[in-house]
C-alpha positions as CSV (number, residue, x, y, z in Angstrom):
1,X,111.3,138.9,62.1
2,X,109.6,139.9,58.6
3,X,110.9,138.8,55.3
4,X,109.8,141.6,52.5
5,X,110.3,139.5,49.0
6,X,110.8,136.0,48.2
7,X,112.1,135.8,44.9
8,X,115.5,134.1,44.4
9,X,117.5,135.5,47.4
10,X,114.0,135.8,49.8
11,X,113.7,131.7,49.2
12,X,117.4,131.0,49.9
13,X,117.2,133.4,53.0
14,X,114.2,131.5,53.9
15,X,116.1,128.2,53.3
16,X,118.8,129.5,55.4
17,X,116.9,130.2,58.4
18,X,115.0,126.6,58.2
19,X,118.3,124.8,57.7
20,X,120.4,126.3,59.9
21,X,118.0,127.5,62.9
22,X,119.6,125.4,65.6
23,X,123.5,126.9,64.3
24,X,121.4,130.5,64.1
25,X,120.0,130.1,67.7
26,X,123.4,129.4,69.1
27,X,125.0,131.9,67.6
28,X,122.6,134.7,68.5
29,X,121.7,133.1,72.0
30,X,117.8,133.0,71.5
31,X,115.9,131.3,68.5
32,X,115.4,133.3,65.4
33,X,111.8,133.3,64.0
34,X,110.3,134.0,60.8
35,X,106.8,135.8,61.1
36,X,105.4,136.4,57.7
37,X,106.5,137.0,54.3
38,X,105.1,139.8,52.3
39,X,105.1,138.9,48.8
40,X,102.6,140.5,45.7
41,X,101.6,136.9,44.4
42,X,101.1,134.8,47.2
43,X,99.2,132.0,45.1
44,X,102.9,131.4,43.7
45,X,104.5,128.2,44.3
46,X,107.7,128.9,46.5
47,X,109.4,125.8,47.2
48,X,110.6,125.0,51.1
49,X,108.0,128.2,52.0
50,X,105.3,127.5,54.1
51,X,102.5,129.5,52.2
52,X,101.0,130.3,55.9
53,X,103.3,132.6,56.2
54,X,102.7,134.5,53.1
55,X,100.7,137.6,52.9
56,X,100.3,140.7,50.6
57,X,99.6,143.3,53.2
58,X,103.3,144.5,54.1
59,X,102.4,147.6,56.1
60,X,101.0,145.5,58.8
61,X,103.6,142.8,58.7
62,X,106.5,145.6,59.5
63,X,104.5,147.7,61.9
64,X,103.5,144.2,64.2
65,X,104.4,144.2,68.0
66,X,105.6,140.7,67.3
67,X,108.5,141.4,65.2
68,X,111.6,143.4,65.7
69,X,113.8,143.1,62.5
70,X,112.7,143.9,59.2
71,X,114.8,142.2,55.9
72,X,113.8,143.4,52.8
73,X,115.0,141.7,49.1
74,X,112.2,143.0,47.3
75,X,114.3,145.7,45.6
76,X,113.4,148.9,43.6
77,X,112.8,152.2,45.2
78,X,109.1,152.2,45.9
79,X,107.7,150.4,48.4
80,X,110.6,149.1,49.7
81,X,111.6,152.9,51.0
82,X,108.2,153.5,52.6
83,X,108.1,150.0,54.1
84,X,111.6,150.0,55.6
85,X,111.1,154.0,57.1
86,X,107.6,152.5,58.5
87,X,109.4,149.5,60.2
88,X,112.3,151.9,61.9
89,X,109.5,154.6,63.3
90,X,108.0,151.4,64.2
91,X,111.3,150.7,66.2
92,X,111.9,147.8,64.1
93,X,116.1,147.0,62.9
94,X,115.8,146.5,59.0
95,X,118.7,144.2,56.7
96,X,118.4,145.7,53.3
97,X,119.9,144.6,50.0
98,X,118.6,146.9,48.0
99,X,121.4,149.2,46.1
100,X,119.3,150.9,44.0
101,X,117.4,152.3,47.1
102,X,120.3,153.3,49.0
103,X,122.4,155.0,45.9
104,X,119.5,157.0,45.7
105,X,118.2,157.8,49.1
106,X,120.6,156.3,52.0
107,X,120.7,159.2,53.9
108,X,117.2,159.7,54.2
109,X,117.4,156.0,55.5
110,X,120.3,156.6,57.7
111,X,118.7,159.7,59.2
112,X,115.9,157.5,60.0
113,X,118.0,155.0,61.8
114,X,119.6,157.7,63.7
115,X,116.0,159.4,64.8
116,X,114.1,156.1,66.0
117,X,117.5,154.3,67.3
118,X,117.3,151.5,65.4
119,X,120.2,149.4,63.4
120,X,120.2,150.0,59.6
121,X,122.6,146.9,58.0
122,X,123.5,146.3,54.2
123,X,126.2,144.3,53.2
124,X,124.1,141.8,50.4
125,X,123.8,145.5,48.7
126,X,127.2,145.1,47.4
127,X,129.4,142.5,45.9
128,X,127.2,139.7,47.0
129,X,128.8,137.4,49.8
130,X,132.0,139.1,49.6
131,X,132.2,140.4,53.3
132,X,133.3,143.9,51.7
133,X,130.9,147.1,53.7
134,X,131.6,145.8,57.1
135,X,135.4,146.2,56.7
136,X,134.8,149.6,55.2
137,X,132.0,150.6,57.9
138,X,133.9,149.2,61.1
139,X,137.5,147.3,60.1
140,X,138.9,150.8,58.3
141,X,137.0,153.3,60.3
142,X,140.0,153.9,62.3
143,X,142.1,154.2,58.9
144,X,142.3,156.7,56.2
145,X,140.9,155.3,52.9
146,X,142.5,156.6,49.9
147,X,140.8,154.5,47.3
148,X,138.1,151.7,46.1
149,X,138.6,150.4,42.8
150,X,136.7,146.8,41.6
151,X,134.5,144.6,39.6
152,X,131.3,144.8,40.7
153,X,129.1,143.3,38.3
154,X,129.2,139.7,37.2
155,X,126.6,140.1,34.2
156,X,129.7,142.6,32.9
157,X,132.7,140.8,34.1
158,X,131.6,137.6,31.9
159,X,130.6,139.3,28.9
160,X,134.6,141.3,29.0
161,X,135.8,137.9,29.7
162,X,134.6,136.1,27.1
163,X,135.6,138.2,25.0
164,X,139.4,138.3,25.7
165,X,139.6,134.7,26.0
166,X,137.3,133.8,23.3
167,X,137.5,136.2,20.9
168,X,133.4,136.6,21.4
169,X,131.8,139.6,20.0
170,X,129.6,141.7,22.6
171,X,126.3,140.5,21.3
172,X,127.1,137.0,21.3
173,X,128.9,137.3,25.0
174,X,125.5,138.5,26.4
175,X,123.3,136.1,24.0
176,X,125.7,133.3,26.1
177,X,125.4,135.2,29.6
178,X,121.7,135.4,29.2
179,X,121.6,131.5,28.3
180,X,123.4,130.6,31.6
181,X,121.6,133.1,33.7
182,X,123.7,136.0,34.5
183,X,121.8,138.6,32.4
184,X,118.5,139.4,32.5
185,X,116.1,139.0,29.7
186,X,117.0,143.1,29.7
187,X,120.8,143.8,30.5
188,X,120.2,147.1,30.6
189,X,121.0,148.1,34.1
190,X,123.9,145.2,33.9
191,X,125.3,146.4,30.5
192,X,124.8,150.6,31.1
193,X,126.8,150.4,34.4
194,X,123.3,151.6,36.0
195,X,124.1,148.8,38.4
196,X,128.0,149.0,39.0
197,X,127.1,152.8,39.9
198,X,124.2,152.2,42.5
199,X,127.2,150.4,44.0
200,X,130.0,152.9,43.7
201,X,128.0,155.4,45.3
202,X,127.8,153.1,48.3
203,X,131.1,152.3,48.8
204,X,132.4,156.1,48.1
205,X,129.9,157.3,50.4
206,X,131.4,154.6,53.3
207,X,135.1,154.9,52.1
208,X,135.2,158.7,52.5
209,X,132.1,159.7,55.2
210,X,130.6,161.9,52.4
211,X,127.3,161.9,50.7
212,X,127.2,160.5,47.3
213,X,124.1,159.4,45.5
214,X,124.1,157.1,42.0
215,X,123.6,161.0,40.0
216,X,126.9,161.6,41.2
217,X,128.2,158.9,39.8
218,X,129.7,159.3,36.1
219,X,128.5,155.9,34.4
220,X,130.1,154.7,31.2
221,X,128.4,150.7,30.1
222,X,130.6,147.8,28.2
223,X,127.9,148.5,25.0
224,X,130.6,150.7,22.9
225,X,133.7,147.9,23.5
226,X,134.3,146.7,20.6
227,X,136.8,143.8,19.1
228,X,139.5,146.3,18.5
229,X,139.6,147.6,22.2
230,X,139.9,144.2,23.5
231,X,142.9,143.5,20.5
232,X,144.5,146.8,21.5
233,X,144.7,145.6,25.1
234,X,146.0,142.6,24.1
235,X,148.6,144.3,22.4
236,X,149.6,145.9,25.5
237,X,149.5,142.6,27.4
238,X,146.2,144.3,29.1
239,X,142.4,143.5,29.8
240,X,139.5,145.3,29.4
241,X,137.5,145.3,32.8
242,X,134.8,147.5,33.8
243,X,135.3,149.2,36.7
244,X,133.9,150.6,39.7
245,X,136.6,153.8,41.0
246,X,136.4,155.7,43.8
247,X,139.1,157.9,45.1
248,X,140.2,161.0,46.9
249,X,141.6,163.5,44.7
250,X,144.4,165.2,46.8
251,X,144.3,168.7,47.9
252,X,146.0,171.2,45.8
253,X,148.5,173.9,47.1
254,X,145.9,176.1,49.3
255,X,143.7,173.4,49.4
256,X,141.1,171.5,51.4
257,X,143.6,170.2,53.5
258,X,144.0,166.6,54.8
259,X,140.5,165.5,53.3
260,X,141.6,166.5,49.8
261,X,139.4,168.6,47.3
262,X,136.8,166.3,46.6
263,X,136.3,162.8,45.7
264,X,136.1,161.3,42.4
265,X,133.3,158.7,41.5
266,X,133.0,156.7,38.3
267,X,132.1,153.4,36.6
268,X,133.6,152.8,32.9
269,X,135.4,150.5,31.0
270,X,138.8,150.8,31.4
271,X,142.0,148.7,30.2
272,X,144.4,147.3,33.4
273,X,147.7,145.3,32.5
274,X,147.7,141.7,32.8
275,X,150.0,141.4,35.3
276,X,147.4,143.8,37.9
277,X,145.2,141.2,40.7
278,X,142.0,142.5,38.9
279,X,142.8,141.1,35.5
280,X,142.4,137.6,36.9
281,X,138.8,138.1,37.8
282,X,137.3,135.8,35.4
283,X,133.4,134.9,34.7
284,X,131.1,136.2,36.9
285,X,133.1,136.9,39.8
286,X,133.7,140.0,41.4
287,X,136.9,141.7,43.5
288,X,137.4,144.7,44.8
289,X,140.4,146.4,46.0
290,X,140.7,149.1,49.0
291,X,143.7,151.4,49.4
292,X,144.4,152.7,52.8
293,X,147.0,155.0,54.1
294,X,147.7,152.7,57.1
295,X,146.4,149.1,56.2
296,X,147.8,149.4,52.7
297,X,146.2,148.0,49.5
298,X,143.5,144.9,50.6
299,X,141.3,142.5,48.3
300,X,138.3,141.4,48.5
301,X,137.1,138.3,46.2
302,X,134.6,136.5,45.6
303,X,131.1,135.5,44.2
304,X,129.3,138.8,43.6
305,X,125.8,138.1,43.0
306,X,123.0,134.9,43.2
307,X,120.8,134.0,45.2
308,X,122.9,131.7,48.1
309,X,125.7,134.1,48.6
310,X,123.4,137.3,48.6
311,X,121.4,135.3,51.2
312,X,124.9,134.5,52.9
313,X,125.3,137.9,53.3
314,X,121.6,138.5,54.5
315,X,122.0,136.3,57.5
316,X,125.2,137.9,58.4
317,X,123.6,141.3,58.5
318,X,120.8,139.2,60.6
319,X,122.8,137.4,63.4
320,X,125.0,141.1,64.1
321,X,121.7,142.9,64.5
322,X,120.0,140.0,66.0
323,X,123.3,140.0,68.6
324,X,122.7,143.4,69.1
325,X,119.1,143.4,70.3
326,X,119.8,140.6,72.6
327,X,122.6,142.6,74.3
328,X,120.6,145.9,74.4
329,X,123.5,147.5,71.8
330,X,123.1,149.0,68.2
331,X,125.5,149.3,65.5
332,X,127.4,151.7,63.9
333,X,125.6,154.8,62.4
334,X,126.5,156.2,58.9
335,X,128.4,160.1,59.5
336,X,129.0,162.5,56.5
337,X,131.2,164.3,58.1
338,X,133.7,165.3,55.8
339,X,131.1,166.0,53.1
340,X,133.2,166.6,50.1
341,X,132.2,167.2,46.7
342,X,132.1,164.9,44.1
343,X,133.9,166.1,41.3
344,X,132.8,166.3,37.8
345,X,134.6,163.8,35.4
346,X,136.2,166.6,32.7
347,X,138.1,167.1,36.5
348,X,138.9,163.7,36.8
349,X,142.9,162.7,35.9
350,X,143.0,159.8,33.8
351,X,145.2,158.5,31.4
352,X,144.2,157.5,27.6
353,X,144.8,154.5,25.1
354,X,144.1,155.6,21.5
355,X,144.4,154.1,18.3
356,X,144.4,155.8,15.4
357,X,144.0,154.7,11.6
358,X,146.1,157.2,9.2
359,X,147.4,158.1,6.1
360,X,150.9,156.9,5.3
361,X,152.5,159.9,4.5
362,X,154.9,162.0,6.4
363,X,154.6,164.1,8.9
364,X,151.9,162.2,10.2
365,X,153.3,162.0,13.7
366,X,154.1,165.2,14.2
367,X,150.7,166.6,13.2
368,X,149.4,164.1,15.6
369,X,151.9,165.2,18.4
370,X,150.8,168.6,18.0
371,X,146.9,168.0,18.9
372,X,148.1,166.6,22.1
373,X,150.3,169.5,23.0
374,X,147.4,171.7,21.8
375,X,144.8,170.6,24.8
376,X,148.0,170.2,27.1
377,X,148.3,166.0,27.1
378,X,151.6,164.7,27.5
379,X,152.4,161.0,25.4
380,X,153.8,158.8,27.2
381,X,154.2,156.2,24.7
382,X,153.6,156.0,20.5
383,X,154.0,153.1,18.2
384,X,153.4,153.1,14.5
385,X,152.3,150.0,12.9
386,X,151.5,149.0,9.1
387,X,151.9,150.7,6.0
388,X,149.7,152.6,3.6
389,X,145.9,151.3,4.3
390,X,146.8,149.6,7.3
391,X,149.0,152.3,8.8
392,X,148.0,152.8,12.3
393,X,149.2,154.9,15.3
394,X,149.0,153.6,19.3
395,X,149.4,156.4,21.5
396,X,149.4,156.1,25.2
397,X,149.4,159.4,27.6
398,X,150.3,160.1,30.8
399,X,147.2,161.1,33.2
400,X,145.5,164.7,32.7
401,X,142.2,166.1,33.3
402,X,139.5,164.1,31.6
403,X,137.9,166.9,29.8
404,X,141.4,167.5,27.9
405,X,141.5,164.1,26.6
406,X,138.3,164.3,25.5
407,X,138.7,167.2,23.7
408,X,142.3,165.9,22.5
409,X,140.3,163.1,20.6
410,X,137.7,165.5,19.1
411,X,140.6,167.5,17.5
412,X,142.0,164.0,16.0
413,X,138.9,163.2,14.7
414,X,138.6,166.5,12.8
415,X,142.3,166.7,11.3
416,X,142.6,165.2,7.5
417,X,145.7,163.0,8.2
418,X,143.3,160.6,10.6
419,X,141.2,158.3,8.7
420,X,139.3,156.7,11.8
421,X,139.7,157.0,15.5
422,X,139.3,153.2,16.0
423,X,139.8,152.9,19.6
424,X,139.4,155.0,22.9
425,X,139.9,153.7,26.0
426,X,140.8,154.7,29.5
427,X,144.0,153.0,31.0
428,X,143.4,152.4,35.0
429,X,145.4,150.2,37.9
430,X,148.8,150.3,36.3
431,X,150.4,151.9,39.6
């Protein structure tokens, strides 16, 4: 086999193989071999890496008669793409972990996989060592997936955490998440949901056999929560989480039939009640939860990122494909059958928490009241609190199409009676 990358996760895959060769061997039936490593720096020290095997010139490493499976951690979109579509003409089986890559062009991967008849496996792409794509790509292929909805981001998880347990402000979250190695010296893929998006698209396009790419995805970051969204959750014995949602929007009378109209993809903050699994999730852990019409609700937890678990998951991916060369089979092939679109968010029904701050004065509810009925959003719940500076309102809705919440807030931002909109957030998992 070639190893494309040795940064954190290529050196524990390498560690892996070394350690656990005999355990490997068994498993798979013949001995597992590691014939180069294509790195950029090869001068680099990489401990437990025999620098023999090191060598900058990956075109020739996956094109070699010598090696048969392909696993690339070196990330990004170029080379990795041209390397891993050289290795499958080349009839080569690649293990990928690379999100980014496949939220933007899987299916030109997958059609390569299907042309040269070779296996295509990426389960360190999401969620880590949580054993989450298999169950969606074989476990629930039989089933009828109504829903994905997780953390899957630790970088984001931590900062949300400490600050509803902590009372931490954003910038001093990351500062600490930085320190202890969970955010990069630039957050911004972490903190702008880039990352959490690159994944949705993966699991929406598994979950419902329909092509969805990270521009499909409608990415919100944690950047804007502030101290008052995490207080209003509090207040409503909630958390704020960012989340990863994918779902089938049903079919409307005359619709698209058992499929539903579309799917719905997104990544934003959003506040679930306390008493929800998901709230749990603390530090940088991630969980996901699956919704099936015939399996029911399923969760999936675990350590989402890091070098040893993504390599866990590396070496999973290796001994199925490795299995399958030895008994002449191949694994499952990605299908788009169904290929439903992927509905805009102002589509999207979702359900607001707002807090307002307002004048004290009468009539101040009403007024309120009627902006909602204006843009059609029902209320499903409004408090008052505090008097004359202080005097807030809390309203709650039920769920509505996104772009008439939106446009519900606009119009409270523009009427007299409200001094400050002081909190927006969406209100998720409270089924």
């Amino acid at each position: 086999m070639a190893l494309l990358g040795c940064g954190v996760v290529g050196t524990e895959v390498v560690r892996l193989l070394r350690d656990q060769a005999d355990d490997l061997a068994a498993r798979v039936g013949v001995p597992l071999e590691l014939a180069g490593i294509a790195v950029r720096r090869p001068d680099r020290v990489r401990q437990g890496v025999d620098p023999a095997l090191l060598t900058t010139d990956a075109h020739t490493l996956v094109t070699r008669d010598d090696v048969d499976i392909v696993i690339e951690v070196i990330g990004g979109i170029e080379p990795a793409r041209t390397l891993l579509l050289e290795a499958m003409k080349s009839g080569k089986s690649v293990i990928t972990a690379n999100k980014a890559l496949l939220a933007e062009d899987g299916a030109t991967l997958f059609a390569a996989a299907r042309e040269y008849g070779t296996d295509l496996y990426y389960e360190a792409s999401v969620a880590g060592a949580i054993p989450l794509l298999r169950p969606l790509r074989e476990s629930l292929v039989g089933d009828h997936v109504h829903r994905v909805l997780g953390i899957v981001n630790g970088t984001t998880n931590y900062i949300l955490d400490q600050m509803d347990t902590h009372g931490a402000g954003f910038n001093e979250a990351l500062e600490e998440a930085q320190a202890l190695g969970y955010a990069e010296a630039d957050p911004t893929a972490d903190v702008e949901g880039f990352d959490a998006a690159a994944k949705a698209a993966i699991l929406a396009q598994l979950a419902f056999h329909t092509p969805v790419s990270a521009a499909d995805v409608h990415r919100e970051g944690i950047t804007e929560v502030t101290s008052a969204d995490v207080a209003g959750a509090k207040e409503m014995d909630s958390v704020v989480k960012l989340l990863a949602i994918c779902e089938r929007v049903p079919a409307e009378d005359g619709g698209a039939g058992r499929h539903g109209r579309g799917v719905s993809v997104r990544v934003h903050p959003a506040m679930i009640p306390r008493s929800h699994p998901l709230a749990s999730v603390r530090e940088a852990y991630n969980a996901v939860f699956v919704e099936a019409e015939s399996a029911g609700s399923l969760m999936f937890y675990g350590a989402g990122a890091g070098g040893a678990p993504t390599a866990s998951a590396v070496l999973g991916d290796l001994v199925a494909v490795a299995r399958n060369l030895v008994g002449g089979a191949s694994g499952p092939v990605e299908v788009t059958y169904a290929e439903l679109p992927v509905l805009p968010m102002g589509e999207t029904v979702t359900r607001y928490y707002i807090q307002l701050d307002v004048a004290d004065q009468t009539g101040v509810l009403a007024t309120v009241a009627e902006e909602f009925a204006r843009h059609g959003v029902s209320i499903q719940a409004v408090r008052q609190v505090g008097l004359g500076d202080d005097a807030k309102l809390v309203v709650v809705t039920h769920r509505a199409p996104d772009a008439a919440l939106s446009a519900t807030v606009d119009g409270l931002r523009r009427l007299d009676i409200v001094r400050k909109v002081s909190s927006v957030m969406r209100v998720e998992a409270d089924e």
